[in-house]
Structures are given as C-alpha cells and as structure tokens.
KEKE-3310 file (N, C-alpha, C; in steps of 0.2 Angstrom, whole numbers, plus 5000, padded with zeros to 4 digits):
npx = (5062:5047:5040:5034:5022:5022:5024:5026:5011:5007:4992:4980:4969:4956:4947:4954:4967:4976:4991:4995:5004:5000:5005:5010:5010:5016:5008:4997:4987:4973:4976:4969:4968:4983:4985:4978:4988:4998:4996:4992:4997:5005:5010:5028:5042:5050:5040:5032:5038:5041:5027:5024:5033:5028:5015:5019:5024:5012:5007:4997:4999:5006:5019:5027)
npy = (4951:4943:4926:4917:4906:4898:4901:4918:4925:4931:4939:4945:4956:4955:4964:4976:4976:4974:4970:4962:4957:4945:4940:4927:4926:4919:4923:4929:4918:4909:4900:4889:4885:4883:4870:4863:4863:4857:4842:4837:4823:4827:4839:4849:4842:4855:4864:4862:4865:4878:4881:4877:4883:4897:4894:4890:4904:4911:4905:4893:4881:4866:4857:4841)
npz = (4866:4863:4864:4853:4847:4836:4819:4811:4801:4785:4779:4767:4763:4756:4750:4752:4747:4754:4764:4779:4794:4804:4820:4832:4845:4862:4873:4872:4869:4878:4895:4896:4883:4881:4889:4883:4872:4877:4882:4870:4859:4846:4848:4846:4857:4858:4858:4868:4878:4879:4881:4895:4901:4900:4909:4919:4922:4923:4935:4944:4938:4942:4939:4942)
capx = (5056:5040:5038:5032:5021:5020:5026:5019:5008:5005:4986:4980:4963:4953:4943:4958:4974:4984:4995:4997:5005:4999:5012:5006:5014:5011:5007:4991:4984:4971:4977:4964:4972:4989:4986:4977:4992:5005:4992:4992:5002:5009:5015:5034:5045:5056:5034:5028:5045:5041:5021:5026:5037:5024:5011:5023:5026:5007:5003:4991:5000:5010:5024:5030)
capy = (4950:4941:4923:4914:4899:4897:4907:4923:4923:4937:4939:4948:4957:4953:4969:4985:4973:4977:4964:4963:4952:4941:4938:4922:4924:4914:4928:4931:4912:4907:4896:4884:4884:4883:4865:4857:4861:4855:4840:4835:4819:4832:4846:4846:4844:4863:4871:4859:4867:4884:4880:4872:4890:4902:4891:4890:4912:4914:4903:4889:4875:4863:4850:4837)
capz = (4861:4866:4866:4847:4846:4828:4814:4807:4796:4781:4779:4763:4763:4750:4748:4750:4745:4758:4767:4786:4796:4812:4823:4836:4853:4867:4880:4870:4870:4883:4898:4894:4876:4882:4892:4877:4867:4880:4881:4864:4858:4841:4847:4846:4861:4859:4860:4876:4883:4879:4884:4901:4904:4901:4911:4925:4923:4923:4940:4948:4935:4944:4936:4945)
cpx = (5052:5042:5033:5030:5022:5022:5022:5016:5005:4998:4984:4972:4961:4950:4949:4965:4978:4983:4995:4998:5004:5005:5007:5010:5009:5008:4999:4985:4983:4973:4975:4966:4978:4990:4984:4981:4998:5000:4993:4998:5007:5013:5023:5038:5049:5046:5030:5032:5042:5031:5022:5031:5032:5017:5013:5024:5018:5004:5000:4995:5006:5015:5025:5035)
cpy = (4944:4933:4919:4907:4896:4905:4913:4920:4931:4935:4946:4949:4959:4960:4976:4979:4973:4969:4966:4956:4949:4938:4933:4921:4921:4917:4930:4924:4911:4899:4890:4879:4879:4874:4860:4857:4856:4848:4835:4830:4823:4836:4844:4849:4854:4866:4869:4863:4875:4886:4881:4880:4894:4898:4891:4899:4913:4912:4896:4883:4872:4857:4846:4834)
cpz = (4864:4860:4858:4849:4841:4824:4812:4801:4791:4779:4773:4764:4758:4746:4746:4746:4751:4763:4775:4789:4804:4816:4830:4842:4858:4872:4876:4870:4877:4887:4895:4886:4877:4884:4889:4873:4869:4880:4875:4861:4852:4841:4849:4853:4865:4862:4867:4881:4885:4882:4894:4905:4907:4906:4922:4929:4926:4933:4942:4943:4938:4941:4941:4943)
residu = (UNK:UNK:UNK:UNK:UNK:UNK:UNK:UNK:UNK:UNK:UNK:UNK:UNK:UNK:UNK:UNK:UNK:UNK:UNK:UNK:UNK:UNK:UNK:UNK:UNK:UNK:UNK:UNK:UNK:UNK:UNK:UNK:UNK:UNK:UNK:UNK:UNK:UNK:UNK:UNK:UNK:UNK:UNK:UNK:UNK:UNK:UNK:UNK:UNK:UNK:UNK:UNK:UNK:UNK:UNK:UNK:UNK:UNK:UNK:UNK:UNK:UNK:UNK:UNK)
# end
C-alpha cells in the first residue's frame, strides 16, 4: 500500500451530494514540496522520516 503523508480526507460536493474521498500520498507531492515540509521546524519527526525516504527513492537529495 502506497506511502500517506496525512490522513484522508472525505470531501462532500456541494451541488450532487455525493461524498468522495482524497487520499494524500507522498508519491504524488512535488519534490520541491517535499523539502519545504522536511524543512519545516512542525512537521513531526515519524513524517521527516518518511519524507527523507521517498526523497532519497526518487534521487539527486543527499543526507549526510
């Protein structure tokens, strides 16, 4: 199973009723995204983990 940054989220459209639900995996957030979150003093240790992985899977980001 793919890779969550944050939870779903059910989204209700106003005009038919119907409910669907957004699912927020990390393999769909932009690089560029990825390194202001892992960046950020907030974000909680378990998701810089999980940032820091898939940054590492995709290429060119170096840890030391």
């Amino acid at each position: 199973m793919p890779i969550k940054l944050s939870k779903s989220v059910a989204v209700r459209n106003r005009q038919t009723g119907k409910i669907t639900i957004e699912h927020n995996y990390i393999h769909t957030v932009s690089k560029k995204e990825l390194i202001e979150k892992y960046n950020n003093s907030n974000t909680r240790p378990k998701d810089k983990q999980k940032i820091k992985n898939e940054l590492v899977k995709r290429g060119g980001v170096v840890f030391g």
